[in-house]
N, C-alpha and C positions, 0 to 999 in steps of 0.2 A: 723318321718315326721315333728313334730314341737317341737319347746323349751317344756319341762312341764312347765305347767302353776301351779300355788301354790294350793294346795286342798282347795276347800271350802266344810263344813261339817257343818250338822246339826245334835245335841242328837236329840236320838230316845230312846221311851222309848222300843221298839223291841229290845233287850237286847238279846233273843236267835235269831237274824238274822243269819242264817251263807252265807259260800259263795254260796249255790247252790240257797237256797231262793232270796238270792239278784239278782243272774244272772237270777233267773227265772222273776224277779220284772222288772230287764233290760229290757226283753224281752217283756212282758206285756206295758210298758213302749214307745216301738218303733209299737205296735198295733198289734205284732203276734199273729196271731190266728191259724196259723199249723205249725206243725214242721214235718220234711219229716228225721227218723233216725232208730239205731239200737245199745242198751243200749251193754256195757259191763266194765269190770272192772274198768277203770279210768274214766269211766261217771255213776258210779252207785250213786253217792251222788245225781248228777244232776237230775238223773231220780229217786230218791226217791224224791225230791221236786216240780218232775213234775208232779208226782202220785195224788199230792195235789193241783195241778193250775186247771184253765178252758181251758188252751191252749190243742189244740185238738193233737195228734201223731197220724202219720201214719208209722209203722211199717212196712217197708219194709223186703223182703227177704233178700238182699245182698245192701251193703252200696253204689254198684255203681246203683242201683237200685232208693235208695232212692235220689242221688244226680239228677239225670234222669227226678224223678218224679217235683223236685223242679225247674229244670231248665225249665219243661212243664207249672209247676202252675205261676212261674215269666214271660214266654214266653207270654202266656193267658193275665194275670192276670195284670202283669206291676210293683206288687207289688214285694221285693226282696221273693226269695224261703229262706226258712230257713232249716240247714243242722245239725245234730248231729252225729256225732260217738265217735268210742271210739279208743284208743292208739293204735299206731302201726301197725299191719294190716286191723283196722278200718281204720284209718286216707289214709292208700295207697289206699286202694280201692276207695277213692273218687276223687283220683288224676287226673283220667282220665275226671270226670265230670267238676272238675273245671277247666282243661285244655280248657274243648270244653264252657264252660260259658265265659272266657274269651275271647276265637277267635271271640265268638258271640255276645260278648257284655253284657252279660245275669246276672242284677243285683241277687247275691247269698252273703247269710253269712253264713259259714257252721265256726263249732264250732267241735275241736276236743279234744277227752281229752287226758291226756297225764300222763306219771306216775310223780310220788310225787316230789317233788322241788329238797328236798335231795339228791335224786341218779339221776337226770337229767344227761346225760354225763357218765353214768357208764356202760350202755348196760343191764338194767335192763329189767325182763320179759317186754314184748311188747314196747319198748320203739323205738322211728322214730324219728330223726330230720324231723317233716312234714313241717314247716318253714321253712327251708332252701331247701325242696325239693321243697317247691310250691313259692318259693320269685319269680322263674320267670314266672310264671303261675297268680299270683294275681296281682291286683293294689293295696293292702298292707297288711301284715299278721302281727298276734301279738302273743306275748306269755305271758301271765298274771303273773308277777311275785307275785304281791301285792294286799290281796282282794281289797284294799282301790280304784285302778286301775279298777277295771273289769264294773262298769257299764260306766266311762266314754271311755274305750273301746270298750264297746258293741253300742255307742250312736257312735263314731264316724265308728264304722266299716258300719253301717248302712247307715250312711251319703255320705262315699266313693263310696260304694257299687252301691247308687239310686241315684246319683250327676253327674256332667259332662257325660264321656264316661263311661256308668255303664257296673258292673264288678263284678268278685266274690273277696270276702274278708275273711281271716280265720283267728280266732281266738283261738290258742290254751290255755288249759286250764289245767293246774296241779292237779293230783286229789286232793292232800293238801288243795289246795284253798276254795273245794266244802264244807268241813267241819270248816274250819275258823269261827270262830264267830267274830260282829263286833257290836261295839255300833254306829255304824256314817253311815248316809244316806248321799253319796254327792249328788249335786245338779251341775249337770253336764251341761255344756253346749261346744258344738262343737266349738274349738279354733286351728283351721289347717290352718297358715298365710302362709306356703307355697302351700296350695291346692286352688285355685282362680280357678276351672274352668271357659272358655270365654262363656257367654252366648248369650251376645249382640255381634251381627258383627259389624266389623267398615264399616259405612255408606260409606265411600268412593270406599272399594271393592264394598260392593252393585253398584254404582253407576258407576263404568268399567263394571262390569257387564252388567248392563243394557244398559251401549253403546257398549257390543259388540253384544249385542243382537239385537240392532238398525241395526247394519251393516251385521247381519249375514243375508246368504240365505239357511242355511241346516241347521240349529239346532236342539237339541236333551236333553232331560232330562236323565240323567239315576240316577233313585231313589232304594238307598239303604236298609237296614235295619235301618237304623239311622232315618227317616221317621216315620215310627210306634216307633222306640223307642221313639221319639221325641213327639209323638200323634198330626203327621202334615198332614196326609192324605186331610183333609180337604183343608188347604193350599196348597198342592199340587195342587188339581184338577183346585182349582182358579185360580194358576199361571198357567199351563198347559192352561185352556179353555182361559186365558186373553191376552194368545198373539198366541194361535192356537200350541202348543210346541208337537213335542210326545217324548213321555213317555217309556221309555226301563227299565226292573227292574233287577235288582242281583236276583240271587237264594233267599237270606232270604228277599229282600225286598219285595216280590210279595202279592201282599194283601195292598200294600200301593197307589196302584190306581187300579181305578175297572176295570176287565180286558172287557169289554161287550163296554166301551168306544172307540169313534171312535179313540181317539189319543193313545190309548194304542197299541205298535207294539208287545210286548211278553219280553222273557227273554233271555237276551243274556249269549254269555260265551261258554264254552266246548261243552255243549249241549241244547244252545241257537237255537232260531230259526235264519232262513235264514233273515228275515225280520230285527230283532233287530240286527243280525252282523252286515248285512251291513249297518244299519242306524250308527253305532258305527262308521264303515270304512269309509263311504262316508261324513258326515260329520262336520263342517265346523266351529262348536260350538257346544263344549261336557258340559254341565251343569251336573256336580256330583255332588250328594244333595244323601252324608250319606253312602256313600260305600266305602269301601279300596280300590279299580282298585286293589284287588288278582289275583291272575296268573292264575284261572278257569276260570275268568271275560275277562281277556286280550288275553289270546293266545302269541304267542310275541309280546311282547313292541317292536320292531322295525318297526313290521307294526299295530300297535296299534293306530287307529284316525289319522292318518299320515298326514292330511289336516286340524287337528282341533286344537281352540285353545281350550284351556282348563279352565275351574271355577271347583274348588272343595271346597265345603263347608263343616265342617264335625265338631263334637265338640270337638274332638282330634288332635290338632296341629301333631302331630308326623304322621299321614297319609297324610298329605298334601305335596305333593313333594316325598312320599317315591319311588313311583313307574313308577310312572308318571310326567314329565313337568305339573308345573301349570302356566296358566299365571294368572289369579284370582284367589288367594288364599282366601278362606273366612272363620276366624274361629268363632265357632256360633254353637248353637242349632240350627236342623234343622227347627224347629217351629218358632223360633224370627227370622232365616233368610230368611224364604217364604213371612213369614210377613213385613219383609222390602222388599221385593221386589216389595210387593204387594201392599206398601205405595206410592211407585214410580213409576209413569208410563212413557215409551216412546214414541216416533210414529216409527213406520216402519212397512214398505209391509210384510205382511205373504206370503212366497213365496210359493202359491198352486202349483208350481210345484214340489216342494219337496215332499210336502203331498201325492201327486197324484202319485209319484212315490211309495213311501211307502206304501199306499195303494194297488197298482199294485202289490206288491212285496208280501204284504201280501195275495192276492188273487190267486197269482202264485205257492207262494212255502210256502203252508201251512205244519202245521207237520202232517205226512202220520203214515199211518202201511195197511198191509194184513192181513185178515180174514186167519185163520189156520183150515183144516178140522179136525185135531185131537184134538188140544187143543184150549184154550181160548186164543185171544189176549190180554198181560197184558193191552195195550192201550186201548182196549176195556173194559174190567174190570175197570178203571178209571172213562171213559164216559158213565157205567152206576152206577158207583159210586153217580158223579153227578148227573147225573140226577134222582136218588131213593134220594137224601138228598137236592135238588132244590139246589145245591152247597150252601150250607150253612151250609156246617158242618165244625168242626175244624178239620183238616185232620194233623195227626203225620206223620214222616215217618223215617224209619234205612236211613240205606245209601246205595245208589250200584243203578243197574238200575230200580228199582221199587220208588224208590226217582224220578226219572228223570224224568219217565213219568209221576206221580202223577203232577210234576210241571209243563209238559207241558200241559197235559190233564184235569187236574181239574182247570178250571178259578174261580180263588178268586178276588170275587167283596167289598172285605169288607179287613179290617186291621184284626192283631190277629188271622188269622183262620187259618192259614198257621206255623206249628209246626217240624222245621228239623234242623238238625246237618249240618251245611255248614265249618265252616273252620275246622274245625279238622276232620270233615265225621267221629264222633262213630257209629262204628257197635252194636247195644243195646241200642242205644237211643230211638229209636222210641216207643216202647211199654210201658216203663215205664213214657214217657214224655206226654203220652197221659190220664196216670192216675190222673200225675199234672193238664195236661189241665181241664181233668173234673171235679176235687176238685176246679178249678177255678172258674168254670161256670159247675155249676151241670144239669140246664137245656138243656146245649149245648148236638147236635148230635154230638161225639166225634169217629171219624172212625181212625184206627193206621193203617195205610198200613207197612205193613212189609217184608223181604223177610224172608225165609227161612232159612239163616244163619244166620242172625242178629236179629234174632226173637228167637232165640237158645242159645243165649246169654244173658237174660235177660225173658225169658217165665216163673219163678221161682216167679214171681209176679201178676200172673195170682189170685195167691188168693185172693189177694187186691180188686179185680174188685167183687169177693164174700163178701167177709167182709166186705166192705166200702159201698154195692149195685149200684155199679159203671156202667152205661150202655155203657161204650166201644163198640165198635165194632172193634172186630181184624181183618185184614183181609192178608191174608197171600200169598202173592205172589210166590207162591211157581213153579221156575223153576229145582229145584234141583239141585241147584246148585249156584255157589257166582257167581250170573251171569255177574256182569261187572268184576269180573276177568277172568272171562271167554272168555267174548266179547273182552276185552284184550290181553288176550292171542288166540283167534281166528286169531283177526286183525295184532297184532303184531310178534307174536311167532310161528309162521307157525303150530297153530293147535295144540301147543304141551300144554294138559290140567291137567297140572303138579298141581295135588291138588287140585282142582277146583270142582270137583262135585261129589257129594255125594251119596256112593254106598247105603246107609242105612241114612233111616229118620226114628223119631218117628211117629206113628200114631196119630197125631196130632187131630184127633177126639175124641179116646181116652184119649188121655191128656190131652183136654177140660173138657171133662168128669169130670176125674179125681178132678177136682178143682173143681166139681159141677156146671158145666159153659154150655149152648147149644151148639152146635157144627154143622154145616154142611161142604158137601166136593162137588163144583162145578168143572164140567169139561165142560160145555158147555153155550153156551150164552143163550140157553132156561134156563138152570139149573140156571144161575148167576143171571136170570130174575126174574125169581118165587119166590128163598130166598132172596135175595135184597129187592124186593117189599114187603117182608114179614116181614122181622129185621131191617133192617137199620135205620127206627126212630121209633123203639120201645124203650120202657125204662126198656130193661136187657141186660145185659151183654151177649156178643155172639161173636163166632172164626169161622171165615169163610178159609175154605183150598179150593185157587182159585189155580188150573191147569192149569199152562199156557204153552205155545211154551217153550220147554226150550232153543234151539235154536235163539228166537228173539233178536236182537239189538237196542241201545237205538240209533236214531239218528233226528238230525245230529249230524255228532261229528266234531271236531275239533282234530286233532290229535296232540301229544304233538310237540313242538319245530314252530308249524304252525300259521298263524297269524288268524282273526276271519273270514275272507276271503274267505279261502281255505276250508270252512267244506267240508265232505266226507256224504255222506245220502242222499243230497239235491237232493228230487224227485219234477219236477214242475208235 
């Protein structure tokens, strides 16, 4: 990324330093206090020097586990998750994590080891080009040739990592290295003349901005993840209440205005509300502050805002224009550009009859579901979710439709509380990202909404919540089946449930059990009431196997190739 710069070194009289002590000093060094891994051959040196620090490990089951947990504790936290494995089928298994920290923005430094320098390139036991498999997955990976190298790479992976558009960063590591002895302590300081993230907007964008804003009669915010990355929430609401704006969120951004707010309309996208579509369609001025316009978000670009003009503010020059016409481009953290906005004021009429529209819309076509004689409504399980935790709990979620409704049903009035897999949708994320959250914030009620298949994929971590005395709440959406591929193939595939549901589950009470964990199994809204009111802000660990409609659909939906428009669900 940059020229090297000349070593500066100072004697030490630490004469037996080798490389594992040093990288563990690295680390100490950038403030880690956890490390989220799984020790084996080409990280044994590491983990004999980790034996001897005060940095705390958490010992995950399966390496995609541990990267899970670290993307939940960075998610929470703000701070980068830190990742260790080991060569080779350590290193793949974290592939898929760093993929989904990437699409999400989700500052990670995972560290893998690799076999010895010498046979690099020969096909030795467990050896992976993991650098060249993740070049397109990271905002930049390294491979440590030279101990003398390794802390001023561990100092800038970190800087990459928690800097402009944060991101995961890997660091591989030769097991040679770990046992290196070295007499010389550099004295490292971060020299990356090509990495200049923009932090400050240029005031003149600000400034079209605000005279489009002058002339608009429908305007609209739609706030991203980039928002709470930014820790702008605050700024938000300013701008929002100072010129009367509402407020439409993304999928991860929700928890960046409080939803109880009168100018909050909901989430738009695939499975957005009626309200936020059409505020998106209708009009006239789109303010994006911190989102990609992704294809979940849009529907088709051809009738995507079709009457608006457009401001995208984002700290990533490269989303600006990808997807979408800009006509105000503004590059900028989203914190320094609320704050310039909010330095400048205009005059223009708040047009109450927009407002009064959106309000109408919101009172017409809220999001529904029906009460089920047999089983529980998932919708329903959500909104007594809420209401047993005063919505204040940090809610995880997998992917598929127990995600969906979580987002539309549990209103987050706070930033950080809100914990989900959105661009790449990992099936196994949720559970173990909920472990991260709580090693975040220990005190937090931490509930992991899960389904059934993607709680199947990652339950192997269940001991962590024992071990660690983790008070999670799992809670398990269990339709028996991957139910948006279901609902998928319902709607699109004339019913044909090619794979889709599953003849045979574990007794997932048992399996609780098993880990030494409480366990209850709800089939009814009196059932969901009693143990709800009973666990869900206690301080132990506890699996809840909720029974719901297997049958239910998530809506509204927007169906693929359709604009935001056109959703299919919309019951007034």
């Amino acid at each position: 990324m940059a020229a090297k710069e000349p070593m500066v070194t100072v004697e030490t009289e630490e004469l037996n330093m080798n490389g594992a002590d040093l990288f563990i000093q690295a680390l100490k060094s950038e403030g880690v206090e956890l490390l989220f891994g799984y020790p084996g051959g080409a990280v044994l040196g590491i983990y004999d020097a980790l034996h001897r620090s005060p940095i705390k490990h958490v010992l995950a089951r399966h390496e995609q586990g541990a990267i899970h947990a670290a993307e939940g504790y960075a998610r929470v936290s703000g701070k980068p998750g830190v990742v260790i494995a080991t060569s080779g089928p350590g290193a793949t298994n974290v592939v898929t994590g760093i993929a989904d920290a990437m699409m999400d923005s989700l500052p990670l430094v995972v560290f893998t080891g690799q076999v010895a320098s010498q046979v690099i390139g020969t096909d030795a036991f467990q050896e992976a080009d993991i650098v060249g498999m993740t070049a397109p997955i990271t905002k930049q990976n390294y491979q440590v040739r030279r101990i003398e190298d390794l802390p001023r790479i561990v100092k800038e992976a970190f800087h990459l990592a928690t800097t402009g558009r944060p991101g995961p960063v890997l660091v591989d590591i030769p097991k040679d290295l770990a046992a290196l002895k070295t007499s010389f302590l550099p004295e490292v300081e971060v020299n990356l003349p090509g990495y200049r993230p923009t932090v400050e907007p240029d005031p003149l964008q600000v400034d079209s901005l605000l005279e489009a804003l002058r002339h608009s009669k429908k305007p609209v915010i739609l706030a991203g993840a980039g928002v709470l990355h930014a820790r702008a929430s605050e700024e938000l609401l300013a701008f929002a209440e100072q010129y009367q704006l509402p407020v439409v969120h993304t999928l991860l951004g929700l928890g960046g205005f409080p939803a109880e707010h009168h100018l909050f309309l909901g989430m738009a996208g695939m499975h957005g509300c009626y309200t936020a579509n059409m505020a998106l369609y209708e009009c006239d001025l789109l303010i994006n502050i911190g989102a990609r316009f992704d294809d979940r978000l849009t529907g088709n670009l051809n009738s995507f805002a079709p009457n608006a003009r457009v401001a995208h503010a984002d700290i990533d020059p490269a989303e600006i224009g990808k997807n979408v016409e800009t006509h105000f481009p503004i590059v900028g953290d989203a914190k320094a550009v609320l704050q310039k906005l909010l330095s400048r004021e205009v005059e223009g009429p708040v047009s109450q009859l927009w407002l009064k529209h959106l309000e109408e819309n919101k009172v017409e076509y809220p999001y529904w579901f029906t009460e089920h004689e047999k089983f529980l409504s998932p919708q329903h399980v959500i909104e007594l979710v809420h209401k047993h935790t005063n919505g204040e709990a940090i809610v995880t979620t997998d992917v598929g439709q127990h995600q969906m409704w979580a987002a539309q049903f549990y209103s987050f009035s706070r930033p950080d509380r809100w914990v989900t897999s959105g661009g790449l949708g990992t099936m196994g994320f949720g559970f173990p990202a909920a472990i991260g959250a709580q090693l975040a914030e220990p005190d937090a009620t931490v509930v992991s909404l899960v389904g059934d298949g993607g709680f199947q994929m990652t339950l192997q971590e269940l001991i962590l919540l024992k071990e660690w005395n983790l008070p999670v709440k799992v809670l398990i959406i269990n339709n028996g089946s991957l139910g948006m591929v279901r609902q998928w193939q319902e709607t699109f595939y004339e019913k044909r449930f090619s794979h889709s549901i599953f003849s045979l589950q574990p007794d997932f009470i048992k399996l609780a059990e098993s880990y030494g964990l409480k366990a209850y199994k709800v089939s009814s809204t009196d059932e969901a009431e009693k143990v709800f009111s009973k666990v869900l802000t206690g301080r132990e660990p506890v699996l809840i196997d909720c029974r719901v409609n297997p049958e239910e659909k998530v809506y509204p939906m927007v169906a693929p190739g359709k604009g935001l428009h056109e959703m299919i669900g919309v019951k007034p």
